[in-house]
C-alpha positions in Angstrom: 124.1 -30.7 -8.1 124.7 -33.5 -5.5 127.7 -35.9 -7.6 125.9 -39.1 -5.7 122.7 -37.9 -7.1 123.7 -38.0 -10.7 125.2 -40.6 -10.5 122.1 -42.7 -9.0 120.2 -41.4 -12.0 122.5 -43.0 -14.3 122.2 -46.2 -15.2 124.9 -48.2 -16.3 123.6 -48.2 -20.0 123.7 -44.6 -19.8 119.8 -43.8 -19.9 117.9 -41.7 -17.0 116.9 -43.7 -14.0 112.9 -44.4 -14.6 111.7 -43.9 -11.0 110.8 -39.9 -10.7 112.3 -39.2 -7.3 115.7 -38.7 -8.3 114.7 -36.1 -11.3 112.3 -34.3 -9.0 114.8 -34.7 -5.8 117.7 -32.9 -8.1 115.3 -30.0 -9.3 113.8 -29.2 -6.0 117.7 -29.1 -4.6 118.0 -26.4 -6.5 115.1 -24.6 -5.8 112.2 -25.8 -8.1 109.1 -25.6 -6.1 106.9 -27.3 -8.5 109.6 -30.6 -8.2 109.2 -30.3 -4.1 105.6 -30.3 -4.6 105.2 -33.4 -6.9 107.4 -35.3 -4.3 105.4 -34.4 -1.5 102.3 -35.2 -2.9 103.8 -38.8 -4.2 105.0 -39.5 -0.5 102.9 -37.6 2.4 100.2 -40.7 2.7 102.5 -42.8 3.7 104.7 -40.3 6.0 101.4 -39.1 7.8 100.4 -42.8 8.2 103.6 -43.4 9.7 103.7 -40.5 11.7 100.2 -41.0 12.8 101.0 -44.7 14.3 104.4 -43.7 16.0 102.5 -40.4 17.6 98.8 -39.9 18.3 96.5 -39.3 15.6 95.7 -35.8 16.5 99.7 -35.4 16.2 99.6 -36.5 12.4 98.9 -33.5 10.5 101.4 -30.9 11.8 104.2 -33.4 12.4 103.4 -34.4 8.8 104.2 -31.0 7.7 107.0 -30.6 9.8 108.5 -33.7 8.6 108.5 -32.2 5.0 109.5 -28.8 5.8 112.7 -30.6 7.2 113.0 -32.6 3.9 113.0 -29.3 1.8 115.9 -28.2 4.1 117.6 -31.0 3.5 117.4 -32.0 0.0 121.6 -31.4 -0.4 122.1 -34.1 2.0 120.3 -36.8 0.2 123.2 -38.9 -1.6 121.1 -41.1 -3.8 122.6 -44.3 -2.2 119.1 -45.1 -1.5 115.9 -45.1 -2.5 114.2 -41.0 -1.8 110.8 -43.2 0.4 113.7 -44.1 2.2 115.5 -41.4 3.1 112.3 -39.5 3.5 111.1 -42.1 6.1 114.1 -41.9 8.4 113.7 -38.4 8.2 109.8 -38.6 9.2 111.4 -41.3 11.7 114.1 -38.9 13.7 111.7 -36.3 13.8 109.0 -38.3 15.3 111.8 -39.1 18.1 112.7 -36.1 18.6 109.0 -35.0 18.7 108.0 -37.7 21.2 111.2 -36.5 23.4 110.6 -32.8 23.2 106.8 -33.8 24.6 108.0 -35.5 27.1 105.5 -39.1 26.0 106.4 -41.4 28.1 104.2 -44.6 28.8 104.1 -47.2 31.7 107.5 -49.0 30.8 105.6 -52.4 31.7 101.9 -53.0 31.1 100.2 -53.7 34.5 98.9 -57.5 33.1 102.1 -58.5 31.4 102.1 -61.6 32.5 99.1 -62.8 31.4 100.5 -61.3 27.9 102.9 -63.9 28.4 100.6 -66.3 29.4 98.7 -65.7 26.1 100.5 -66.7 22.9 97.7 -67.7 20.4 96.3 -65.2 18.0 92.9 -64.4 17.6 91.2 -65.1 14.1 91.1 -62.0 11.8 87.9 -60.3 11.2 86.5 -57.8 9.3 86.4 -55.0 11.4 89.8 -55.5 12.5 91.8 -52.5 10.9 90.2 -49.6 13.2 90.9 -52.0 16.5 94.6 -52.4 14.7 95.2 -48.8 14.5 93.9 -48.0 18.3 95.9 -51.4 19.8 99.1 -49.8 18.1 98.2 -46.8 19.6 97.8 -48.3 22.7 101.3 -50.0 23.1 104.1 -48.6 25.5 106.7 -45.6 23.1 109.1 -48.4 22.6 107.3 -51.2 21.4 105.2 -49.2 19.3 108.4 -48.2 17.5 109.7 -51.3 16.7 106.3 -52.5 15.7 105.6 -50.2 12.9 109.0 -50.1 12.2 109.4 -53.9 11.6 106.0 -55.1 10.9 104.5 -52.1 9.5 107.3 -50.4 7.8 109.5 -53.5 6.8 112.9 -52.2 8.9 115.3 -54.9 9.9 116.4 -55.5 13.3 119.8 -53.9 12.9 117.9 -50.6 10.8 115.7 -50.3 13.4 118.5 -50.1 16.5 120.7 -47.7 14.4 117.5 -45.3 14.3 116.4 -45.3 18.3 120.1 -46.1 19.5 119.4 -49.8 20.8 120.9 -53.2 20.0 119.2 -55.7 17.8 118.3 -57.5 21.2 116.2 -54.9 22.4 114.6 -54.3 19.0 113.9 -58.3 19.0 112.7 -58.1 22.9 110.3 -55.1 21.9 108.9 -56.7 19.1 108.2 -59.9 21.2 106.3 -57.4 23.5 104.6 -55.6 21.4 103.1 -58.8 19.6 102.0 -60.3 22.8 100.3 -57.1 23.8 98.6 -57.2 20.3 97.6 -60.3 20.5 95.8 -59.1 23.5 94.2 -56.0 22.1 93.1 -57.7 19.5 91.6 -60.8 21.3 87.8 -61.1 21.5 
């Protein structure tokens, strides 16, 4: 058993740590199936959600998958100095990059009316109908930018998280952001 992993799932009074993860995390290290499958089926709506914005849809399922098969590989390398979703997400997050390299997904590096994204810096009024058109603007967004969106707004990553992951500075994630907003705002815009 991982020493950082019993120790994350001791309290300092002593008792077992409430949350699951770490319980099921130390059984299925050492080979409990059952333990792998309860925390797949606690986390894999929100990894194929992820996956499913940072790739296309049609993507989701089998990276999804893949993303767990890597997990279960990689159990003895989760320390407990953070929470499982965590580490589980920047797993689903390197393999999505590598993914999108091995595929070779590359997108126009500048959208062809980015300056009349510039131009345009009110939002539109939410509607209803809004989370489908959310989901296919997102889609639509250059690789980068998309990253950094779901990453920051979707996700919750800070700036510096979110360059340690691609390899960037805090400026670029900042720039991207910027970029992908605007060209949301624009999507989204009736």
């Amino acid at each position: 058993m991982n020493v950082s992993i019993a120790l994350a799932m001791t309290p300092e009074d002593g008792s077992r740590a409430a949350h699951p993860d770490l319980e099921d995390v130390r059984l299925a290290a050492g080979g409990d199936v059952a333990a792998f499958e309860r925390l797949y089926r606690r986390h894999v709506d929100r990894v194929h959600s992820l996956v499913s914005r940072m790739l296309e849809p049609d993507l989701a399922d089998e990276v999804t998958q893949d993303v767990f098969v890597r997990a279960w590989g990689k159990l003895d390398t989760f320390r407990g100095d953070s929470a499982f979703a965590t580490w589980l997400h920047r797993v689903t997050v390197n393999l999505v990059l590598g993914r999108r390299k091995k595929l070779g997904i590359r997108r126009e590096r500048y959208h062809p009316d980015s300056q009349v994204v510039l131009d345009r810096t009110s939002g539109a009024v939410p509607r209803a109908d809004m989370g489908a058109e959310f989901e296919a603007g997102i889609r639509r967004l250059p690789e980068r930018a998309r990253e950094v969106f779901v990453l920051h707004d979707v996700e919750g990553f800070k700036h510096r998280e979110i360059a340690e992951m691609l390899g960037v500075t805090t400026g670029t994630t900042k720039a991207q952001l910027h970029r992908a907003r605007m060209l949301m705002r624009q999507y989204l815009s009736p």
